[in-house]
N, CA, C and O of each residue as an XYZ file, in Angstrom:
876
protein
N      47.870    -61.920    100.240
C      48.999    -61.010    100.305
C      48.540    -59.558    100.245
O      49.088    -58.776    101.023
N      47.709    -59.153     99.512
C      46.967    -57.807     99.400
C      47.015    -57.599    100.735
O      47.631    -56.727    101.348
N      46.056    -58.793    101.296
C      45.339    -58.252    102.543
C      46.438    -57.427    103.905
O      46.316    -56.444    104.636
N      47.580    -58.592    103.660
C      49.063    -58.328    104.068
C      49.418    -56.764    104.411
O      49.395    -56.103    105.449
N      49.834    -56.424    102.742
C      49.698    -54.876    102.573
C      49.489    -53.937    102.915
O      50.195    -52.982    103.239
N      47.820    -54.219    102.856
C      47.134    -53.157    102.969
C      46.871    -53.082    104.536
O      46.547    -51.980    104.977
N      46.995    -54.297    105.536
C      47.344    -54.013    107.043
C      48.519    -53.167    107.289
O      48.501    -52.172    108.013
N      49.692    -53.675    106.555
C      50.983    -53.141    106.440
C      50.889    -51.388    106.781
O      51.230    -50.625    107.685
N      50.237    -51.317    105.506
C      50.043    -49.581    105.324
C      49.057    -49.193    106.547
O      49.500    -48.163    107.054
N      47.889    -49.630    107.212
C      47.194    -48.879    108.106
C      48.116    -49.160    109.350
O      47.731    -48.335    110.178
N      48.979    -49.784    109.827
C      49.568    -49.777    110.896
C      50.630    -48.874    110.545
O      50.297    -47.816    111.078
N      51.282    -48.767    110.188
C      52.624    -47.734    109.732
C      51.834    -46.627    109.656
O      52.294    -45.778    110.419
N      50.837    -46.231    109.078
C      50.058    -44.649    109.345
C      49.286    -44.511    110.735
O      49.132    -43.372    111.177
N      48.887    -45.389    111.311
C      48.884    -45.253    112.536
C      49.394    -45.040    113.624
O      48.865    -44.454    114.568
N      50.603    -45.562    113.568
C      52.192    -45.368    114.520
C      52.390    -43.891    113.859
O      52.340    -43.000    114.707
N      52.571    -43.514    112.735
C      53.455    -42.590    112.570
C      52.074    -41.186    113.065
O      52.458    -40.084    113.457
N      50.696    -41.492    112.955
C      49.847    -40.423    113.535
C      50.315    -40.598    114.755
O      50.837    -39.596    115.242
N      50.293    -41.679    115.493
C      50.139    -41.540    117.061
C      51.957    -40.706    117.752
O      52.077    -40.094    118.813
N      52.932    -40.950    116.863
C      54.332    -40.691    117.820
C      54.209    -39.435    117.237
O      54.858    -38.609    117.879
N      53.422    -38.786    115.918
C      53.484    -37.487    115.321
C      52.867    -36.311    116.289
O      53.218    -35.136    116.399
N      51.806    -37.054    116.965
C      50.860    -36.399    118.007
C      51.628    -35.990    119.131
O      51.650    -34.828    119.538
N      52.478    -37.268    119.814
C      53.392    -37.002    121.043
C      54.457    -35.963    120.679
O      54.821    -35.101    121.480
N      54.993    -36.092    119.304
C      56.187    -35.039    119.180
C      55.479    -33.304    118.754
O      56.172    -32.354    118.389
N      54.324    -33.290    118.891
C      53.810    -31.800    118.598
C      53.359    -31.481    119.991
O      52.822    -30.378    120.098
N      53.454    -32.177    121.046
C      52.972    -32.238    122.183
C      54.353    -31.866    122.946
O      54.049    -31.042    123.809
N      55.633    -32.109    122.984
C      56.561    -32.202    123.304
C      57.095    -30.739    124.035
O      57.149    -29.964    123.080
N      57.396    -30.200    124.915
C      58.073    -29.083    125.407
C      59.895    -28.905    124.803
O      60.419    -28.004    124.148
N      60.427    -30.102    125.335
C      61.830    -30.048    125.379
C      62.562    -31.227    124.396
O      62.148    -32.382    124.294
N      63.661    -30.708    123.747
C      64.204    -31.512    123.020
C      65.386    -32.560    123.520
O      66.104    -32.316    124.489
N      65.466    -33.539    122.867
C      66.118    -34.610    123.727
C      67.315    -34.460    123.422
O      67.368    -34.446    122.193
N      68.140    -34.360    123.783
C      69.635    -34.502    123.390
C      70.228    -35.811    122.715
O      70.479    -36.816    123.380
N      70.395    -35.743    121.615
C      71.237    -37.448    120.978
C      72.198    -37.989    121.431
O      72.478    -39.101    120.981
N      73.100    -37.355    122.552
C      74.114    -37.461    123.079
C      74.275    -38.629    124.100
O      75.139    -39.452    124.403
N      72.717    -38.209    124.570
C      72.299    -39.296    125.829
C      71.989    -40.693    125.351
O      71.725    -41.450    126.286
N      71.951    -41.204    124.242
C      72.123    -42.600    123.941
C      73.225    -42.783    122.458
O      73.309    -43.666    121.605
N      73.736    -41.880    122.611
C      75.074    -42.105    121.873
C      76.335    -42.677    122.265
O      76.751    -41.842    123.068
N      77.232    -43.625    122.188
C      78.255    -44.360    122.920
C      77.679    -44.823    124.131
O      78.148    -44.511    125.226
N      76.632    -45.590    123.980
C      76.094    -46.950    124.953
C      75.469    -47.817    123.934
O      75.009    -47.605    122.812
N      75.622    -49.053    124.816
C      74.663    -50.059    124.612
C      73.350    -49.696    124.825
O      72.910    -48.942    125.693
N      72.721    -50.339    123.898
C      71.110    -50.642    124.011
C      70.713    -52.444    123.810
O      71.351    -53.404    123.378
N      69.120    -52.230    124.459
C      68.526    -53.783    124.186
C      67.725    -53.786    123.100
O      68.072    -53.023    122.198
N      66.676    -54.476    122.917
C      65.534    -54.091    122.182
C      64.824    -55.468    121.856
O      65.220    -56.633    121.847
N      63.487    -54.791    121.564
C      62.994    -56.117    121.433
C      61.694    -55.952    120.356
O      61.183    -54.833    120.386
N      61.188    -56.770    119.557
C      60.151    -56.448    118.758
C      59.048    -57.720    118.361
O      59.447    -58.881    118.267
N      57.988    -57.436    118.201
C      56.470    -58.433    117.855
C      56.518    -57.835    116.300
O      56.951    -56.703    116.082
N      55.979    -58.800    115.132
C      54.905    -58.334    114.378
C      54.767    -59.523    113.353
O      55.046    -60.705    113.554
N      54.281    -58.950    112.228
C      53.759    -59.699    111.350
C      54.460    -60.297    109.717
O      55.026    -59.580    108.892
N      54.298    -61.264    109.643
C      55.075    -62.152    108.328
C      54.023    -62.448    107.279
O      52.897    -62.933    107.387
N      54.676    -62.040    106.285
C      54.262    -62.286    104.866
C      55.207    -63.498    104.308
O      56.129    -63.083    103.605
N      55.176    -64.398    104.419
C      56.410    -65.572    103.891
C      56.689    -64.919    102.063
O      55.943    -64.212    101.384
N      57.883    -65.441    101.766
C      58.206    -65.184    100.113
C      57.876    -66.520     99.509
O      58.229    -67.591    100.003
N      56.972    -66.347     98.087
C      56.957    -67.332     97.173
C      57.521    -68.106     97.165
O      58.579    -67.562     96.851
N      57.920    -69.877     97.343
C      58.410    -70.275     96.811
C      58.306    -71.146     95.678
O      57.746    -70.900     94.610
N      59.070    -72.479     96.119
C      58.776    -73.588     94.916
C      58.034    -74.690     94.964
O      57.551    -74.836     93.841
N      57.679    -75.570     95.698
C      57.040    -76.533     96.075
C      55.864    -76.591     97.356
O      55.080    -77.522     97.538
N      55.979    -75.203     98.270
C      55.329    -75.467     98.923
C      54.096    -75.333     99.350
O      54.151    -75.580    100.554
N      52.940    -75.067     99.039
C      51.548    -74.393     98.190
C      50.535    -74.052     99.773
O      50.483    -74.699    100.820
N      49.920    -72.934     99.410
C      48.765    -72.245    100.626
C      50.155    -71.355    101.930
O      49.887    -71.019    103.084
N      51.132    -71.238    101.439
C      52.163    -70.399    102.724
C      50.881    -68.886    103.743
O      50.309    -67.860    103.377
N      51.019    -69.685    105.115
C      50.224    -68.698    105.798
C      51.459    -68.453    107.088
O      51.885    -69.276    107.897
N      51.842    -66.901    106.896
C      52.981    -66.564    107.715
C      52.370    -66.012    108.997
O      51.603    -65.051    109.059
N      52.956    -66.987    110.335
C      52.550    -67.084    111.318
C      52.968    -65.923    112.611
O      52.499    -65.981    113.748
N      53.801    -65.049    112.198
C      54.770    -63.968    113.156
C      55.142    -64.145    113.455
O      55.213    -65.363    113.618
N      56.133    -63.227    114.128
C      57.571    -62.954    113.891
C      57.506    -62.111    115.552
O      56.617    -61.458    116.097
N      58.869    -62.496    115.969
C      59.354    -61.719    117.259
C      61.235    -61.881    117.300
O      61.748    -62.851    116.741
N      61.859    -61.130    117.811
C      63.024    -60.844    118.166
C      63.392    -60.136    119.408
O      62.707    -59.442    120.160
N      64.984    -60.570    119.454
C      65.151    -60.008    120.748
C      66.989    -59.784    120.570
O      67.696    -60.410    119.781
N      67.408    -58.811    121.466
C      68.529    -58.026    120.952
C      69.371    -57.375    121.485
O      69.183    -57.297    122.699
N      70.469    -56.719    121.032
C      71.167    -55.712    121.628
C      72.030    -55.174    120.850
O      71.930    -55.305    119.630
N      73.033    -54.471    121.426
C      73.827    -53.630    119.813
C      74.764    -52.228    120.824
O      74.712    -52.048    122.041
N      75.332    -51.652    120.073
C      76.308    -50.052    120.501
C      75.981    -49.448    119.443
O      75.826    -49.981    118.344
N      75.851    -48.271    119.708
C      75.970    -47.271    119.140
C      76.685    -46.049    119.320
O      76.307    -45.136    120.055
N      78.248    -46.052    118.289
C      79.138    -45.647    118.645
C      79.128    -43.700    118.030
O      79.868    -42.801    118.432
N      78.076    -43.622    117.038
C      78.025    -42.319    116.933
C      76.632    -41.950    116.269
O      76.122    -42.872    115.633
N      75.950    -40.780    116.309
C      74.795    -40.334    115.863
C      74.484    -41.258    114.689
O      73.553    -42.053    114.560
N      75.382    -40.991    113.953
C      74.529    -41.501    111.954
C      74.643    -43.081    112.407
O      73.749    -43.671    111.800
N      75.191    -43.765    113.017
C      75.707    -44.975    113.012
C      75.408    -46.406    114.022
O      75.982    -46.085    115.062
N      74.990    -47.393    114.186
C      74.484    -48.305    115.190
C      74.600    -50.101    114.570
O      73.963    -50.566    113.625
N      75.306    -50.615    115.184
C      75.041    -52.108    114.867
C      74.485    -52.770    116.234
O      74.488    -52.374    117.400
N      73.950    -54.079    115.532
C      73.301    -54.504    116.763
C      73.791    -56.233    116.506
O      74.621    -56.574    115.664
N      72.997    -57.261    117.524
C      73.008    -58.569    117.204
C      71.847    -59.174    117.461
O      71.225    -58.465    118.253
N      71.077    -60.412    117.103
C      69.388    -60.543    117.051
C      69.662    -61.509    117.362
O      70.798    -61.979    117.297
N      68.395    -62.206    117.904
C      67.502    -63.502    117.712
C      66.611    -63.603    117.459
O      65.822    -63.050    118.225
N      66.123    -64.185    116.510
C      65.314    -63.920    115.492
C      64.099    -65.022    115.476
O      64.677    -65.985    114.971
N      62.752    -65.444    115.733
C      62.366    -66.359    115.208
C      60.975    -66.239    114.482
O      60.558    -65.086    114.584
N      60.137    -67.051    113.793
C      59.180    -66.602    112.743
C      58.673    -68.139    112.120
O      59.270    -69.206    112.259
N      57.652    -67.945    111.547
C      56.681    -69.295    111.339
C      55.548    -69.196    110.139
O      54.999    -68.106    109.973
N      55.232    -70.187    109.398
C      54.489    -69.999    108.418
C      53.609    -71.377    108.446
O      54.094    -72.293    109.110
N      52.269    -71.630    107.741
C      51.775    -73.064    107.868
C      51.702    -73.134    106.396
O      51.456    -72.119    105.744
N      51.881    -74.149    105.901
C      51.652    -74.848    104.656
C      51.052    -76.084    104.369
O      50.689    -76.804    105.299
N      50.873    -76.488    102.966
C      50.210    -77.676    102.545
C      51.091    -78.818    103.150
O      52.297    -78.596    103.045
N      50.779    -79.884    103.704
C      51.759    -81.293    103.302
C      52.037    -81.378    102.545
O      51.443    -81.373    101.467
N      53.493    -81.539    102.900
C      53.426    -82.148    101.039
C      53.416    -83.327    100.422
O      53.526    -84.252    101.226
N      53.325    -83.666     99.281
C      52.495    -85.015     98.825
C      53.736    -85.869     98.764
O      54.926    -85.621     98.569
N      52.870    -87.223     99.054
C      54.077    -88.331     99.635
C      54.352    -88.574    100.934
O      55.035    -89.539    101.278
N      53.757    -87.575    101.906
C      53.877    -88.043    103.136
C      52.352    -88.910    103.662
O      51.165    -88.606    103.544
N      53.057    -90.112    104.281
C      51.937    -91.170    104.568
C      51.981    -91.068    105.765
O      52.940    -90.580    106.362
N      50.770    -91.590    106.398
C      51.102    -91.956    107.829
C      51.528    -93.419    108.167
O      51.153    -94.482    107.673
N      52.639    -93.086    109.398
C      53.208    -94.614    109.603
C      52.490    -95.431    110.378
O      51.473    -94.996    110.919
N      52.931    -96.851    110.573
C      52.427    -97.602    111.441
C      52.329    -96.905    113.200
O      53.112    -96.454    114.036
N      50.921    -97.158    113.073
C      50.178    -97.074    114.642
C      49.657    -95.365    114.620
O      49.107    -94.971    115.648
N      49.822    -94.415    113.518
C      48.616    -93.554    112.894
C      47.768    -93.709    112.140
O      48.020    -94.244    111.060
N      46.298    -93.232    112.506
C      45.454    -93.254    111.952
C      45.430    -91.791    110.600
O      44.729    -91.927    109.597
N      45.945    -91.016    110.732
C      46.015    -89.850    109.744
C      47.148    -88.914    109.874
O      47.903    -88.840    110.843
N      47.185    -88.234    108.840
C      48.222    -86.938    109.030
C      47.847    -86.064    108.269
O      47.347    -86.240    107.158
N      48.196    -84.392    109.157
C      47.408    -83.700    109.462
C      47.377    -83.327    107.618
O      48.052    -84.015    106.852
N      46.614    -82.313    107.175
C      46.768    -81.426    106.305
C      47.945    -80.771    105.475
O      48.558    -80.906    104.416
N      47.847    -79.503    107.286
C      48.856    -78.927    106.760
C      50.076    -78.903    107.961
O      49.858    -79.281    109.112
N      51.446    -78.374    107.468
C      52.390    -78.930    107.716
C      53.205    -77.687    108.647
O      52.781    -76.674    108.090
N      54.137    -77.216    109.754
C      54.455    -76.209    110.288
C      55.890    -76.026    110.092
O      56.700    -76.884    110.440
N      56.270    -74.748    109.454
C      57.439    -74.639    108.811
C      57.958    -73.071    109.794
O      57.538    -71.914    109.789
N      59.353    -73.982    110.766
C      59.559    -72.171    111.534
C      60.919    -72.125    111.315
O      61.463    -72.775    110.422
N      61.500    -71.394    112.078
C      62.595    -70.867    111.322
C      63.259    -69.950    113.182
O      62.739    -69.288    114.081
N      64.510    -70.452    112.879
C      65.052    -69.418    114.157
C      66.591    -68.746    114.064
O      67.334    -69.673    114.385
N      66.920    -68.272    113.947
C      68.069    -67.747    113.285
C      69.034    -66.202    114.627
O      68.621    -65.345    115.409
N      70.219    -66.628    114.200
C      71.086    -65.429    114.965
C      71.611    -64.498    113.765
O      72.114    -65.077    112.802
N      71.558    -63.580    113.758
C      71.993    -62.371    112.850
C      72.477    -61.275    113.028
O      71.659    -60.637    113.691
N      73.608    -60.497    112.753
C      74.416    -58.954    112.726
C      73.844    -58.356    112.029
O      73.265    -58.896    111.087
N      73.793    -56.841    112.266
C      72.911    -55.876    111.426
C      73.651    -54.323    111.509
O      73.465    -53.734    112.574
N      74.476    -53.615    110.467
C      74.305    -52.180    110.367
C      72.992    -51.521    110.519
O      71.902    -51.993    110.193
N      73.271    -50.182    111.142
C      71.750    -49.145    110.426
C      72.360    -48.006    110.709
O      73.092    -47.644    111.630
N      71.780    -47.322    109.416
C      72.520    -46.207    109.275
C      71.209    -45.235    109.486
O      70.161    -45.340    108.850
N      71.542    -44.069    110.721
C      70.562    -43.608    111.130
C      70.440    -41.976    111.353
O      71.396    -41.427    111.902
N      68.840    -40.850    110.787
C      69.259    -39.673    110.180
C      68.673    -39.489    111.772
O      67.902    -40.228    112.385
N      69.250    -38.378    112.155
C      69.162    -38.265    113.640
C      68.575    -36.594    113.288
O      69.148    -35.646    112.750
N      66.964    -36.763    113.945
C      66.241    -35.458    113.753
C      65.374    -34.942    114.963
O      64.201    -35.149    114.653
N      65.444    -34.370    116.184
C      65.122    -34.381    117.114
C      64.732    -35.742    118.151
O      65.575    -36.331    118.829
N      63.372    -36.061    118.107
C      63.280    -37.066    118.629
C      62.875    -38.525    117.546
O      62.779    -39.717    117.834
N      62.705    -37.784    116.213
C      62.727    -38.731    114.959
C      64.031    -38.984    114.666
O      64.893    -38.106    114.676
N      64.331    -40.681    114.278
C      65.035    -41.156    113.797
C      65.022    -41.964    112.825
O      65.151    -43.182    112.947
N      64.839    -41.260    111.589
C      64.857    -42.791    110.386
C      65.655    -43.296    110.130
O      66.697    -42.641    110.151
N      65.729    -44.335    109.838
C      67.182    -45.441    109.282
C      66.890    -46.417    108.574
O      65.753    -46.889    108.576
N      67.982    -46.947    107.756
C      68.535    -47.933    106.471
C      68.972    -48.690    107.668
O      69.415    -48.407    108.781
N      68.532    -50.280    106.686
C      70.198    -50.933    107.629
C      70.198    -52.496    106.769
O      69.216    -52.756    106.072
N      70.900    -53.107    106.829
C      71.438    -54.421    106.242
C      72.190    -54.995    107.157
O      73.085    -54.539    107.868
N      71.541    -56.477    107.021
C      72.581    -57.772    107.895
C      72.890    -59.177    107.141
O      72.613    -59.305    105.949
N      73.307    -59.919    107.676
C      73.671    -61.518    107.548
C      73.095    -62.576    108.682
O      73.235    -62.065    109.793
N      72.721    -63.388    108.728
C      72.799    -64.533    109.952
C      72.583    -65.838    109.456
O      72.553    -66.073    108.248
N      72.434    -66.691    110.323
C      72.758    -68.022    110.531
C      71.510    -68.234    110.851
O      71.080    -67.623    111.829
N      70.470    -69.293    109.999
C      69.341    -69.877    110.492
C      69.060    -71.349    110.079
O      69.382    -72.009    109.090
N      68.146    -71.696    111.502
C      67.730    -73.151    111.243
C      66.013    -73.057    111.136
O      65.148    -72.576    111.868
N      66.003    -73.723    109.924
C      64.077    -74.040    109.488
C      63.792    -75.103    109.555
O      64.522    -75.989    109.111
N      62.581    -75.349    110.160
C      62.334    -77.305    110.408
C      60.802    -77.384    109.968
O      59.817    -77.218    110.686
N      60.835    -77.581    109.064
C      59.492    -78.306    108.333
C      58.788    -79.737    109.375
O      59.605    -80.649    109.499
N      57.768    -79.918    109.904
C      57.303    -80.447    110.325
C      55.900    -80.732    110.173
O      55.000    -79.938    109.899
N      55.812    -82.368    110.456
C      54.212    -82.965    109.929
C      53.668    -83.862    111.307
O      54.229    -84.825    111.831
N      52.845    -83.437    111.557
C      52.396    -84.009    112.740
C      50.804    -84.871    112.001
O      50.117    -84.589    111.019
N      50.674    -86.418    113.438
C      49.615    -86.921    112.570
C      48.560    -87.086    114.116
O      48.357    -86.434    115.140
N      48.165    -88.190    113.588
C      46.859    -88.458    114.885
C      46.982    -90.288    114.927
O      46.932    -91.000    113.925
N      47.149    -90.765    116.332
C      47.016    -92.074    116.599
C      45.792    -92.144    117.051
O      45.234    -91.048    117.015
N      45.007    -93.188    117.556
C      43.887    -93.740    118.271
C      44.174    -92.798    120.091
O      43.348    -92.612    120.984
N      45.404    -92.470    120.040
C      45.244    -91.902    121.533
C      46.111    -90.936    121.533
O      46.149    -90.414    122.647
N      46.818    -90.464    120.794
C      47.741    -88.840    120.640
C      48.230    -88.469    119.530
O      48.398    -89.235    118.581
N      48.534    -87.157    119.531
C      49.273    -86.469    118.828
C      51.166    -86.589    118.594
O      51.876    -86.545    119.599
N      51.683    -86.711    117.445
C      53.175    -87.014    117.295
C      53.531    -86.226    115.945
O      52.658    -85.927    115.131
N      54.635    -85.972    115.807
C      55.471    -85.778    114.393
C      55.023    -87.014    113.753
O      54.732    -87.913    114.543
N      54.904    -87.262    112.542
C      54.988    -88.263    111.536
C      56.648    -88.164    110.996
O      57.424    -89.120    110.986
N      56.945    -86.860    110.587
C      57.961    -86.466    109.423
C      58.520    -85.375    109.818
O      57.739    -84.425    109.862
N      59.438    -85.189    110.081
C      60.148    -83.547    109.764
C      61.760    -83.772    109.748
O      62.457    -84.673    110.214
N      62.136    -82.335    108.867
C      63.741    -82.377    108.385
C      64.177    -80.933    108.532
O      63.356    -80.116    108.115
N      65.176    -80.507    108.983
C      65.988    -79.229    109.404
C      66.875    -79.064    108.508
O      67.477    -79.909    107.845
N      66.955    -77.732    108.504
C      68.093    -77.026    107.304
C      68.906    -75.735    107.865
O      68.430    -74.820    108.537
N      70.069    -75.863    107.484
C      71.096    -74.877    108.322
C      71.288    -74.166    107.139
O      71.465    -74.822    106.112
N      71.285    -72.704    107.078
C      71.583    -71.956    105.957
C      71.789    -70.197    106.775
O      71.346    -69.764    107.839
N      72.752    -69.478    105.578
C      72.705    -68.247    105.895
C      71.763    -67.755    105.310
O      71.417    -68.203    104.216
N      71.143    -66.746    105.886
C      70.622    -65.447    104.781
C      71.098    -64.170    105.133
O      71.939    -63.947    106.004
N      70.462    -63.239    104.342
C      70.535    -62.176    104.357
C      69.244    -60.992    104.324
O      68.113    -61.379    104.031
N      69.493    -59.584    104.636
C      68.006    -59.098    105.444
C      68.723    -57.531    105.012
O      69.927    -57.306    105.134
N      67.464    -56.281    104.361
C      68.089    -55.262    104.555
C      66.730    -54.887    105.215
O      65.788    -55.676    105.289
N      66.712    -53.481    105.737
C      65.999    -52.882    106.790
C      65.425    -51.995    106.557
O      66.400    -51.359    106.155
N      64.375    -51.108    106.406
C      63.995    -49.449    106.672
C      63.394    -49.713    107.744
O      62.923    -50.823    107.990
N      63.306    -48.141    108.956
C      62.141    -48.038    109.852
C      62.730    -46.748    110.672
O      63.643    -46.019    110.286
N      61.892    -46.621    112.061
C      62.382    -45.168    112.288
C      61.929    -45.521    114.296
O      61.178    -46.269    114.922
N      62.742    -44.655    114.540
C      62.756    -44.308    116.491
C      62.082    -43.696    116.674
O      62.082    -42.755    115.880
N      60.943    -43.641    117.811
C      60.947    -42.425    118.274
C      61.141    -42.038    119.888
O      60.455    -42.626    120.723
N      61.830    -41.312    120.171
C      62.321    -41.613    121.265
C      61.593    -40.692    122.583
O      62.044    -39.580    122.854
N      60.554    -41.223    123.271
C      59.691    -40.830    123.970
C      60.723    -40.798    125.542
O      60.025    -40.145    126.318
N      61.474    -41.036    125.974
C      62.433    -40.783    127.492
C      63.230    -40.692    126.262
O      63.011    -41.006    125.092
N      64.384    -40.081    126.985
C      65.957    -39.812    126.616
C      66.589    -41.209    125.864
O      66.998    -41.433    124.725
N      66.458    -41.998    127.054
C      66.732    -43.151    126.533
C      66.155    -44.699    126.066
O      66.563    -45.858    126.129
N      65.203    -44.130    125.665
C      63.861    -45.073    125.597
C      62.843    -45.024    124.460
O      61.781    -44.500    124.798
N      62.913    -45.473    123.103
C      62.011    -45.272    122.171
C      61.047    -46.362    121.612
O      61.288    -47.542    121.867
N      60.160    -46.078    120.996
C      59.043    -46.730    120.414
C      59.324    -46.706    119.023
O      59.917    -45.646    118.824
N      59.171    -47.482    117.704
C      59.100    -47.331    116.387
C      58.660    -48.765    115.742
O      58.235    -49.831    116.185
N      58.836    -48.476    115.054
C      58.645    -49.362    113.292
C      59.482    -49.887    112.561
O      60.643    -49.479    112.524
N      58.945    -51.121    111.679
C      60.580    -51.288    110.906
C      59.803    -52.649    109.722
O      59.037    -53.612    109.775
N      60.479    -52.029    108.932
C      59.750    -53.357    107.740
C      61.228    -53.748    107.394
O      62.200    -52.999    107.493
N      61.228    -55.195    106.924
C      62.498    -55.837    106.691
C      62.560    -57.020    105.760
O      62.012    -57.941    106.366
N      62.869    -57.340    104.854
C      63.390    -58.490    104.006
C      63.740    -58.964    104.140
O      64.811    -58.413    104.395
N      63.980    -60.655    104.338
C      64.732    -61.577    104.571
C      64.875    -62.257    103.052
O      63.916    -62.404    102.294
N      65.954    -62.561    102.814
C      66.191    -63.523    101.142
C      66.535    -64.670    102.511
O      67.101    -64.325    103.548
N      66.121    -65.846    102.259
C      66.873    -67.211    103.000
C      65.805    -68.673    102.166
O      64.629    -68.927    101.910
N      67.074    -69.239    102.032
C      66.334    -70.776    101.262
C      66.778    -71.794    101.922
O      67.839    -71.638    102.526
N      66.189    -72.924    101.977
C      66.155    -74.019    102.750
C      66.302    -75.317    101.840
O      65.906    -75.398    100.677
N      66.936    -76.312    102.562
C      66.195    -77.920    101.771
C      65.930    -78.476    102.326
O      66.422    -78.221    103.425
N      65.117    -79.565    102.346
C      64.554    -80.105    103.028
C      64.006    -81.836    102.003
O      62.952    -82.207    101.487
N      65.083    -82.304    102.114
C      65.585    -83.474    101.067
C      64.741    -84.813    101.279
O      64.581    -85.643    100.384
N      64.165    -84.937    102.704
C      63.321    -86.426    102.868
C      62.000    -85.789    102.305
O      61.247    -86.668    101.886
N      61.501    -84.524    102.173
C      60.140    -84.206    102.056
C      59.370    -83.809    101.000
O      58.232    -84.127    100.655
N      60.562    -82.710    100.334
C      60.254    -81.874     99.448
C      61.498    -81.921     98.703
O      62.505    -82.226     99.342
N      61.621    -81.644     97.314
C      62.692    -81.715     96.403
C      63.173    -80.631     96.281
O      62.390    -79.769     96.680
N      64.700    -79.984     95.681
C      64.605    -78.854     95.658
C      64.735    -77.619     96.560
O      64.290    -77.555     97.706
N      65.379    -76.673     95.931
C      65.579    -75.199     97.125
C      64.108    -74.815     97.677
O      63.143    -75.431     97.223
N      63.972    -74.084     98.382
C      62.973    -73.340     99.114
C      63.167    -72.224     99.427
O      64.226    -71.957     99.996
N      62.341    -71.343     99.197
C      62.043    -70.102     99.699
C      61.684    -69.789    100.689
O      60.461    -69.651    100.664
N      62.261    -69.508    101.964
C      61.863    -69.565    103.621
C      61.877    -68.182    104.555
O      61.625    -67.956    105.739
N      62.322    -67.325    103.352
C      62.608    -65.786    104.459
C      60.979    -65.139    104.017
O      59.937    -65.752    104.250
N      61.026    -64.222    103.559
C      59.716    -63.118    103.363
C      60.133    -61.564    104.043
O      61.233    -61.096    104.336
N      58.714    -60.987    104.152
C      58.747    -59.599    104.414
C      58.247    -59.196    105.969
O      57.153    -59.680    106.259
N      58.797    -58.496    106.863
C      58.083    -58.223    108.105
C      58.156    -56.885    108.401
O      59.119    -56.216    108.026
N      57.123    -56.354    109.117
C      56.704    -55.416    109.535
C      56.261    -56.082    111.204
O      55.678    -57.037    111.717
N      57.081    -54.685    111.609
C      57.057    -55.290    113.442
C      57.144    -53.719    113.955
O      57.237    -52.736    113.220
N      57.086    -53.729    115.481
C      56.664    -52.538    115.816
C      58.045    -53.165    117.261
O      58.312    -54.252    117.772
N      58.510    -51.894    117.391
C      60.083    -52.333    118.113
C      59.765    -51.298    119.860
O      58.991    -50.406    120.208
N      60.699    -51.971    120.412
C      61.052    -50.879    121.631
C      62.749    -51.172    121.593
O      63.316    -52.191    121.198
N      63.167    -50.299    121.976
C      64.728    -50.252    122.438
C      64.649    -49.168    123.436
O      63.830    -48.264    123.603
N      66.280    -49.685    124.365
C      66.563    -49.180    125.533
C      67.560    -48.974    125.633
O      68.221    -49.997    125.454
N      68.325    -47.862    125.911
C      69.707    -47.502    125.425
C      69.795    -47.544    127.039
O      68.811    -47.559    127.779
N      71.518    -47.564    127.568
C      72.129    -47.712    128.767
C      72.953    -47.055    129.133
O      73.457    -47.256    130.238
């Protein structure tokens, strides 16, 4: 998790040297007007830190991508809607055997997660910098899965799905390189728990922390 971190922090000082460079470079200022009362898309890659949980031991968070759209009906103000998906590997967990006509099952076990979600962000509108807050809700499905080995292929042994809401608040910032066209950052929290009743006993801890690097496209 350190290691997590401390990537965390050299990429966020890196983005913010590199769009700091383009905006001292800049001649003309962009008008906010020009992606104010439109739609935008957006889309984002990055990296997962899974959250602690209870039963499930060695969590290695596999990344994270989304994809999107939203209005933005005035300067301070923007909601959007996501699709969301993200992945972590873990231990098996104990008690799973392999069935008739496998020879083994694997280690470790693949736990992803895909979810639809609404999101406020409340956003300080400063030339071509834009920082913003924001908080959402959505709807996600996580499927724990155990795959084994026969004499001639690969199969699931075991896996069980869980439908649950969570919840997610936001910091990160725009920068808007065309009028209507920016590059930024964004670290985000997910709280979301799972069960998963044939495998593992007990709630689960299934959201974590991400840091992703975004584009959006206003219309």
């Amino acid at each position: 998790m350190d290691h997590f971190y401390r990537t965390r922090r050299t990429a966020v000082a890196a983005a913010m040297l590199s769009f700091w460079t383009m905006a001292a470079a800049a001649q003309t200022y962009i008008e906010p007007d020009t992606r104010v009362g439109r739609p935008y898309l957006e889309a984002a890659l990055g990296a997962f830190e899974p959250q602690s949980t209870n039963h499930l031991a060695n969590q290695d968070g596999q990344g994270f991508g989304l994809v999107g759209g939203g209005y933005r009906p005035t300067p301070g103000f923007a909601w959007g809607v996501e699709v969301t998906g993200f992945g972590q590997r873990v231990d098996t967990p104990a008690g799973v055997s392999a069935p008739s006509g496998f020879r083994s099952v694997d280690s470790r076990a693949r736990l992803s997660t895909e979810g639809l979600d609404v999101n406020a962000r409340w956003i300080i509108p400063f030339d071509r910098w834009e920082p913003f807050l924001g908080a959402g809700v959505g709807w996600y499905q996580s499927r724990l899965e155990v795959r084994g080995t026969s004499f001639f292929f690969r199969d699931t042994v075991a896996e069980e799905k869980s439908n649950d809401f969570g919840a997610h608040v936001l910091a990160g910032f725009d920068y808007w390189i065309r009028p209507r066209i920016a590059l930024g950052a964004e670290v985000r929290f997910l709280r979301l728990n799972a069960r998963f009743e044939s495998l593992v006993q007990g709630t689960e801890h299934v959201g974590g922390t991400f840091l992703m690097l975004r584009y959006r496209q206003a219309f």
